[in-house]
C-alpha positions in Angstrom: 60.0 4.8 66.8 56.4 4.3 65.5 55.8 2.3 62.3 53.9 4.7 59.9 51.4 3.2 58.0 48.6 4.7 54.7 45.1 2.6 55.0 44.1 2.2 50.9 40.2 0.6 51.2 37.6 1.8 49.1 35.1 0.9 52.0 34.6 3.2 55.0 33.7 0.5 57.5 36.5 -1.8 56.4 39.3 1.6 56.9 38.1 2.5 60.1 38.2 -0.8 61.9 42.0 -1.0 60.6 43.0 2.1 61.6 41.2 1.3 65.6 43.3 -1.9 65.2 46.5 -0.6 64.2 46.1 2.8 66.3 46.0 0.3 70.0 49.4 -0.6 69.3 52.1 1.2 71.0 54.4 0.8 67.9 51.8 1.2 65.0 50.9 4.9 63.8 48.0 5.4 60.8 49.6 8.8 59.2 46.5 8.4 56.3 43.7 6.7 54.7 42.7 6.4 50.3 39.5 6.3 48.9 40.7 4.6 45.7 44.2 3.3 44.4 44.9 6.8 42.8 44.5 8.5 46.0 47.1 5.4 47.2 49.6 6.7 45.1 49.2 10.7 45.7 49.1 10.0 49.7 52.1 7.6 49.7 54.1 10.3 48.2 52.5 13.1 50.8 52.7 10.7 53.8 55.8 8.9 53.5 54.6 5.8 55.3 56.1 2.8 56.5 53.7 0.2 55.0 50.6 0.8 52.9 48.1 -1.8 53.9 46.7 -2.5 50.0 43.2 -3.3 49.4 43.1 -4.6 45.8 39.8 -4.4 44.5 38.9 -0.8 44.4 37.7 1.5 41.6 39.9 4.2 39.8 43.1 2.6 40.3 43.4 -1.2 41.2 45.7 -2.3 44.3 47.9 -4.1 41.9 48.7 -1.0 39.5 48.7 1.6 42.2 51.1 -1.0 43.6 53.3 -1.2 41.0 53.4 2.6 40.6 54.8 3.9 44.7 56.9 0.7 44.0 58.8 2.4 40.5 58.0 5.7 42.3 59.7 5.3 45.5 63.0 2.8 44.4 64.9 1.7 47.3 62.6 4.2 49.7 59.7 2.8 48.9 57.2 1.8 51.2 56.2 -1.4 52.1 52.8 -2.7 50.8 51.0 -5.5 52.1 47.9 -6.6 50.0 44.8 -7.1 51.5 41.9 -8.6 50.3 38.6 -11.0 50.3 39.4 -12.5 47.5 41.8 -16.0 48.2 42.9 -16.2 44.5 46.3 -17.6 43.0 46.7 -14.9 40.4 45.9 -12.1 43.0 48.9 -13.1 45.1 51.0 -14.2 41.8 50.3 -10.4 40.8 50.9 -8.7 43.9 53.7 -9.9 44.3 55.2 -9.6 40.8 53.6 -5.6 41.1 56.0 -5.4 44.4 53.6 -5.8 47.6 55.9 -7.2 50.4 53.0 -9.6 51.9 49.5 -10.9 51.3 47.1 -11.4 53.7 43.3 -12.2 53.5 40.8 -9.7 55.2 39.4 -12.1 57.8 42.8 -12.4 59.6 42.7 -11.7 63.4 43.3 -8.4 64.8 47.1 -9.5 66.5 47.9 -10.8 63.0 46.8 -7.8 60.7 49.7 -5.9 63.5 52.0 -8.3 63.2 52.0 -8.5 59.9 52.4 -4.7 59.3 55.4 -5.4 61.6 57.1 -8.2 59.3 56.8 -6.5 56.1 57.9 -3.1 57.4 60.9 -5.1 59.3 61.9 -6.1 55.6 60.5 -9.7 55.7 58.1 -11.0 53.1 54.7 -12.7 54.3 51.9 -14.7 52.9 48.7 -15.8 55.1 49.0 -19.5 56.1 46.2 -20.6 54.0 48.0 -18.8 50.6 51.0 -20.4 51.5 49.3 -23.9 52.3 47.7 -23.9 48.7 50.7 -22.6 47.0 52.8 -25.1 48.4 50.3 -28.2 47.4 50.0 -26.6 44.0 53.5 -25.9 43.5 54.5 -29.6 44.6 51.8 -30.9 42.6 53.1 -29.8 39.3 56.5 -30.8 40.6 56.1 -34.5 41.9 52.8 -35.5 40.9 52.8 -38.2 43.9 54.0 -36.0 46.4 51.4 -33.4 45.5 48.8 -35.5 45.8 50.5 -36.6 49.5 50.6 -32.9 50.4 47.5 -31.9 48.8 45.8 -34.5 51.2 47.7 -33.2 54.2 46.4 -29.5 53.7 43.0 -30.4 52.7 41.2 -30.9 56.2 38.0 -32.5 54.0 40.5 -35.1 53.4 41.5 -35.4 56.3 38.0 -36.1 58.3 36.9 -38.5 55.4 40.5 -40.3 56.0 39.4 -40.9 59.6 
């Protein structure tokens, strides 16, 4: 059984190159694409999908709000939504995920990861690209334990690293 998936991306270029990605896997079926977050919200309703890969900078209707709408829309049948974006900011991910996106995942991530991460959040699994989690993590243990932040932040940072060595 095919994993259906709604492409939200204001750009044309950016849409199409998802849907050849996600359309070469065996599993993977784009049942739609949206123009704008509005258009999100009407085609999650018409197209029942799976997972909604979630641009979130896009005119209309943000990813965020359109996010939080199929999320209070759909209730327990709700699709998964997995934010994508260019933009590596805290408060994006902080509000994705407080709007109900499943995952988070940066727009330069490699063509095997974008599938597999439509796979984890449609599985039921949350995810969060490796450098969002990296950051988080330093951040999170830097408000925490102030000398273990600083431990971690070093560890994550590869500047640190090279001028350590």
């Amino acid at each position: 059984m095919s994993i259906r998936i709604l492409i939200a991306d204001d750009q044309s270029l950016v849409r199409t190159g998802f849907r050849m990605i996600l359309d070469a896997e065996p599993d993977l079926d784009v049942v739609g694409e949206a123009v704008n977050g509005r258009e999100a919200v009407d085609k999650a309703k018409a197209a029942k999908p799976d997972v909604i890969l979630m641009d979130i900078r896009m005119p209309d209707l943000d990813g965020i709000e359109a996010t939080r709408r199929i999320v209070a829309e759909g209730g327990e049948e709700a699709p998964k939504i997995l934010m994508l974006t260019t933009f590596d900011l805290n408060e994006y991910v902080y509000e994705a995920l407080r709007a109900g996106a499943s995952g988070f995942l940066l727009k330069d991530v490699p063509a095997e990861q974008l599938a597999d991460g439509v796979r984890v959040v449609a599985a039921g699994e949350a995810l969060l690209a490796p450098s969002v989690t990296r950051r988080l993590l330093a951040e999170d243990f830097q408000f925490r334990f102030p000398r273990l932040g600083d431990a971690l932040s070093d560890l994550f940072d590869p500047a640190s690293r090279a001028s350590a060595g």
